[in-house]
C-alpha positions as CSV (number, residue, x, y, z in Angstrom):
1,X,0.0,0.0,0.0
2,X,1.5,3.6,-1.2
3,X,1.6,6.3,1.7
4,X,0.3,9.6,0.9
5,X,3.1,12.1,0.8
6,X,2.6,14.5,3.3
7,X,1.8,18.1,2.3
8,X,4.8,20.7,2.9
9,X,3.6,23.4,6.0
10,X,6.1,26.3,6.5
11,X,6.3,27.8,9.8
12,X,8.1,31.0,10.1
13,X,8.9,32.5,13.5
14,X,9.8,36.5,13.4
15,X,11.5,38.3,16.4
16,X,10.7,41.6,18.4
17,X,14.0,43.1,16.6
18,X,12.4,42.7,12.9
19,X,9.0,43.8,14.0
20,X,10.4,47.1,15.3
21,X,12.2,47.5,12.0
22,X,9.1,48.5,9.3
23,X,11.4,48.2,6.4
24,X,12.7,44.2,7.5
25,X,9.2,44.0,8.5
26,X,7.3,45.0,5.5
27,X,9.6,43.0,2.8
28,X,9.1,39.4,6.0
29,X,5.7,40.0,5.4
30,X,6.0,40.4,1.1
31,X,8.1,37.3,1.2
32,X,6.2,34.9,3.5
33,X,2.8,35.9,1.7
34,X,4.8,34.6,-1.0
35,X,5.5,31.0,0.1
36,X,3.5,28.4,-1.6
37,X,1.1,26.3,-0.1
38,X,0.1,25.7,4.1
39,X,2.4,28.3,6.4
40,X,2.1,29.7,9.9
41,X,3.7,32.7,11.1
42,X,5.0,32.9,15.1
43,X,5.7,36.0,16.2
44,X,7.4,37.7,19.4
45,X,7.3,41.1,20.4
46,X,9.6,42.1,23.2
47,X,11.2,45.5,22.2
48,X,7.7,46.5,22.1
49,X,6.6,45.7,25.2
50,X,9.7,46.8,26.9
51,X,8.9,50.3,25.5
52,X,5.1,49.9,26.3
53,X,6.1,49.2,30.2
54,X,8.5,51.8,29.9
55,X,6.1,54.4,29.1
56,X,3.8,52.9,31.9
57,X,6.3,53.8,33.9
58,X,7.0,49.4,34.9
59,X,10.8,48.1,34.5
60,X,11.6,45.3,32.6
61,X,13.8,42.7,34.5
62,X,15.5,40.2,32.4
63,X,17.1,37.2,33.7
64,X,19.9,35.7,31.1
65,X,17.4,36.9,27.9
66,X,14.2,35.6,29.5
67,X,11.5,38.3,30.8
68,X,10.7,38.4,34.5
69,X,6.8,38.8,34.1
70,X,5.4,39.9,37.3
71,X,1.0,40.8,37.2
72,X,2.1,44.1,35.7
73,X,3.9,43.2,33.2
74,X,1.8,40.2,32.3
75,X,-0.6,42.9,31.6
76,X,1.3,45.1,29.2
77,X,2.6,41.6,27.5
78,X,-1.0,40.4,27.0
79,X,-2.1,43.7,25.1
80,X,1.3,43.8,23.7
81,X,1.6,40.8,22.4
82,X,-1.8,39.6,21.7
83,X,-3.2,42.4,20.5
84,X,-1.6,45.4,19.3
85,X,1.6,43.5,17.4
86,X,-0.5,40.1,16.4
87,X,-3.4,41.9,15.2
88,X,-1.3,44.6,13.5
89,X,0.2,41.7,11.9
90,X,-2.9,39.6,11.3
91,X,-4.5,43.2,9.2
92,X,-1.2,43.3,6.9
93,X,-1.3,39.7,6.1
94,X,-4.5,40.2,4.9
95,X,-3.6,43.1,2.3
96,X,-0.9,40.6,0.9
97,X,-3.9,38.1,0.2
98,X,-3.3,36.0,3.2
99,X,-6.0,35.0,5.1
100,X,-4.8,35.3,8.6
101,X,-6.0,34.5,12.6
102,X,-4.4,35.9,15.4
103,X,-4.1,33.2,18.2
104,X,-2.6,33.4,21.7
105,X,-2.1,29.6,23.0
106,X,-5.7,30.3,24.7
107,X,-7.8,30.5,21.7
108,X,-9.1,27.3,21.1
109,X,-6.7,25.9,23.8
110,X,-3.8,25.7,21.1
111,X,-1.1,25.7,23.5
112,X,-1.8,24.5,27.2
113,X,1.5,25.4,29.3
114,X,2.4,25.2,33.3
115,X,3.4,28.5,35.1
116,X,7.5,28.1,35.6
117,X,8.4,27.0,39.1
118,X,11.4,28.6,40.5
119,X,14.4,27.6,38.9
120,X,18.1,28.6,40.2
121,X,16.2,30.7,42.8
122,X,14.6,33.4,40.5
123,X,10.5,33.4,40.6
124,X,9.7,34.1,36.4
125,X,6.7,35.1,37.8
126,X,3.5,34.6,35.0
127,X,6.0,32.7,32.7
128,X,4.8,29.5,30.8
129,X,6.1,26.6,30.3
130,X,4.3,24.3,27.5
131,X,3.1,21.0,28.1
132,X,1.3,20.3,25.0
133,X,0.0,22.0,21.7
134,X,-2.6,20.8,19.3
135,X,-1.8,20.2,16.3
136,X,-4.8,18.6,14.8
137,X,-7.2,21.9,15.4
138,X,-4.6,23.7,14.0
139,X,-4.6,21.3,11.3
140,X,-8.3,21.9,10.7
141,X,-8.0,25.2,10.9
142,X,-5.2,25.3,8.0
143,X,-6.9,23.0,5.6
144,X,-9.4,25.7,5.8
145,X,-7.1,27.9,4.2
146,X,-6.6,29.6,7.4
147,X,-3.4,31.0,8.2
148,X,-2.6,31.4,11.8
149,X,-0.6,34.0,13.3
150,X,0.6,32.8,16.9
151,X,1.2,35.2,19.5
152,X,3.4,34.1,22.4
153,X,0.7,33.7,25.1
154,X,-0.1,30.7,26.4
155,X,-2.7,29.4,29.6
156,X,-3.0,27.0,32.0
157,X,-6.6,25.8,32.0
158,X,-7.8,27.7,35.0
159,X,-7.9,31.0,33.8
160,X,-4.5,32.1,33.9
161,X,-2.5,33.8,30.6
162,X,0.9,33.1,30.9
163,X,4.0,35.1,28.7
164,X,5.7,32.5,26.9
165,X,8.9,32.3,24.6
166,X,8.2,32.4,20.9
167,X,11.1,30.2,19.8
168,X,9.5,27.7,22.4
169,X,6.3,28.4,20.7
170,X,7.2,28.3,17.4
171,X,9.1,24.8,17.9
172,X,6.2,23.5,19.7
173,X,4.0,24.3,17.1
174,X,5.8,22.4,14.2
175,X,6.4,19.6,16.4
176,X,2.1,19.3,17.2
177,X,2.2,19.9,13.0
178,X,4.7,17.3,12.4
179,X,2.6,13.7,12.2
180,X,0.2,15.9,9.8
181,X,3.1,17.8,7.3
182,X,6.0,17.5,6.0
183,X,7.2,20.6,8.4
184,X,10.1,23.5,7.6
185,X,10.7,25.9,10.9
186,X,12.3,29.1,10.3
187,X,13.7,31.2,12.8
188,X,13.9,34.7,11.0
189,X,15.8,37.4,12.7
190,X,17.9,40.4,12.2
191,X,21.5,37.9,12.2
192,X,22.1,36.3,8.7
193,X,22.0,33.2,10.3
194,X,24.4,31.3,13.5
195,X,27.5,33.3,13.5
196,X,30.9,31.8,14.7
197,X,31.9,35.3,14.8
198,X,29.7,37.9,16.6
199,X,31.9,40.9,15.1
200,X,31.6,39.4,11.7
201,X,28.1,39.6,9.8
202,X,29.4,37.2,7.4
203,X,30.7,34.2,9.5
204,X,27.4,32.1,8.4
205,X,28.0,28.9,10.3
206,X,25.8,26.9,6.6
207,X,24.9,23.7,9.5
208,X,25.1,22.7,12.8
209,X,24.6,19.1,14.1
210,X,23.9,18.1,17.3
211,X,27.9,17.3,18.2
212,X,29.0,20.5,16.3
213,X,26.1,22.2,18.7
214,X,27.6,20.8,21.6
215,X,30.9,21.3,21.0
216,X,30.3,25.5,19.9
217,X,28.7,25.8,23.1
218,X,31.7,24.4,25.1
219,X,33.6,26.9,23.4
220,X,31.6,29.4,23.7
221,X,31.5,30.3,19.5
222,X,27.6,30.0,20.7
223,X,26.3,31.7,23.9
224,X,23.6,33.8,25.5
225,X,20.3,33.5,23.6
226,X,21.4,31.1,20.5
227,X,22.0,28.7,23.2
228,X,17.7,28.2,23.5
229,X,17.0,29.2,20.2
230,X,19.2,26.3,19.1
231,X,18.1,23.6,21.7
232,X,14.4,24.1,20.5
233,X,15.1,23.5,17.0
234,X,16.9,20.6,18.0
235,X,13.9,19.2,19.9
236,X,11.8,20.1,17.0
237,X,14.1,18.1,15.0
238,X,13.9,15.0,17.5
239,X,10.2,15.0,17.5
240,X,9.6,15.1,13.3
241,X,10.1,18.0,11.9
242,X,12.0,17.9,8.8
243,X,13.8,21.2,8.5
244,X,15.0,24.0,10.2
245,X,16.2,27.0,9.5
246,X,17.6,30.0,11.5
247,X,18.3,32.9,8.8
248,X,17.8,37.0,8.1
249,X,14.2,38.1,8.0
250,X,14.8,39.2,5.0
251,X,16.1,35.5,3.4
252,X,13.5,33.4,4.5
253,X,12.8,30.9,0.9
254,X,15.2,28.3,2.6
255,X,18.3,28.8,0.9
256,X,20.3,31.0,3.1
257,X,21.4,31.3,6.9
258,X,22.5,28.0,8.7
259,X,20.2,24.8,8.7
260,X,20.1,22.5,11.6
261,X,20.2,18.5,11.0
C-alpha cells in the first residue's frame, strides 16, 4: 500500500527586533505571503513591550534573555503581544492576500503550558512553560485555508494567561504539525544566520549538528540566547520536523542562513 506524501507546512517564527524595523518587517511579510502552499507565522514582540512598560512607567527585569513577568507586566505583555503587534500583523497579512488568525495559546486551547516553578532561585513570575499543543485543530484550521498567526501567550486551563517564549512556541508548534506535514521551521531574525563570529556579519556557520552544537557551546562560539534558540530546534528536529532553518528576515525561501540536522 503507497503512503500519501505529506503536504509541505512552512512555519516562520519572526523576532521583536524585525517587528520594530518597518522596512525588515514589510519585505518578511511580502516574502512569507509569498510562500506556496500551508504556512504559519509565530511572532514575538519584546522590544515593544519593553517600550510599552516603559512608558507605563514598569521596569523590565530580564534574567539571562528571559523576561521576568510579574501581574504588571503580564498585563502590558498580554495587550502587547496579543493584541496590538499580532493583530497589526494579522490586518497586513491580509492586504498581501493571506487570510490570517491571530491566536494566543488560549484561543481554542492551542497551547496548554504550566506556570515556571522557581528555577536557580529566580521566581519568572507569569512565565509559561508548554506541556502540550494541538496540532490537529490547528490542522483543521489550516486546511481551511486559514493562516494562523501565533502570539506568544499561552494558559493553563484555569484561567491564567501566561507570557511565553516564541522560539519555544514556534518549535512546539511544528512539532504538534509534524505527524500531519512535511514541516520547515524558520527562525527569521535580524542575524544572517548562527554566526561563529559575533563581530563578523558574514561568518554564516551553513549547518550545525547536534555534536557540532555541543561542541560550539563548550567553546563558547555560541552563547547567551542562541544557546535556547538552538536547543528548541533541536527538539523540533527529534520529535519530526524535517527542517530548520535560523536565517535574516529578509532571506526566509530556505536557501540561506544555517540549517540544523
Amino acid at each position: 500500500m503507497q503512503t500519501r506524501m505529506k503536504e509541505k507546512l512552512t512555519i516562520v517564527k519572526v523576532g521583536g527586533a524585525v517587528v520594530e524595523d518597518e522596512e525588515q518587517l514589510s519585505l518578511l511579510l511580502q516574502n512569507f505571503s509569498a510562500i506556496p502552499g500551508r504556512k504559519v507565522l509565530v511572532h514575538g514582540g519584546g522590544r515593544r513591550a519593553t517600550q510599552m512598560a516603559k512608558s507605563l512607567g514598569i521596569e523590565s527585569q530580564m534574567v539571562n534573555g528571559r523576561r521576568i513577568t510579574d501581574a504588571r507586566m503580564l498585563q502590558v505583555v498580554t495587550m502587547v503581544y496579543g493584541g496590538l503587534v499580532n493583530k497589526n500583523l494579522v490586518a497586513r497579512l491580509q492586504a498581501n492576500g493571506v487570510n490570517a488568525l491571530g491566536l494566543t495559546g488560549a484561543d481554542i486551547d492551542v497551547i496548554h503550558s504550566h506556570k515556571r516553578p522557581l528555577k536557580d532561585g529566580v521566581d519568572f513570575g507569569f512565565v509559561g512553560d508548554v506541556e502540550r499543543a494541538d496540532g490537529k485543530t490547528l490542522s483543521q484550521l489550516i486546511e481551511m485555508g486559514i493562516t494562523p498567526v501565533m502570539a506568544p501567550l499561552t494558559h493553563d486551563g484555569h484561567g491564567q494567561i501566561l507570557n511565553t517564549n516564541a522560539d519555544t512556541i514556534a518549535a512546539e508548534t511544528a512539532k504538534s504539525l509534524a505527524p500531519y506535514y512535511d514541516v520547515t521551521l524558520i527562525y527569521s531574525f535580524e542575524k544572517k544566520g548562527v554566526l561563529s563570529n559575533p563581530d563578523d556579519d558574514d561568518s554564516v556557520i551553513p549547518v550545525i549538528t547536534r555534536q557540532d552544537f555541543d561542541r560550539y557551546v563548550a567553546d563558547g562560539t555560541v552563547a547567551g540566547g542562541m544557546i535556547p534558540k538552538l536547543e528548541n530546534a533541536f527538539d523540533a528536529i527529534s520529535a519530526g520536523v524535517s527542517c530548520v532553518n535560523i536565517t535574516l528576515a529578509t532571506a526566509i525561501d530556505g536557501l540561506h542562513g544555517t540549517m540544523i540536522k
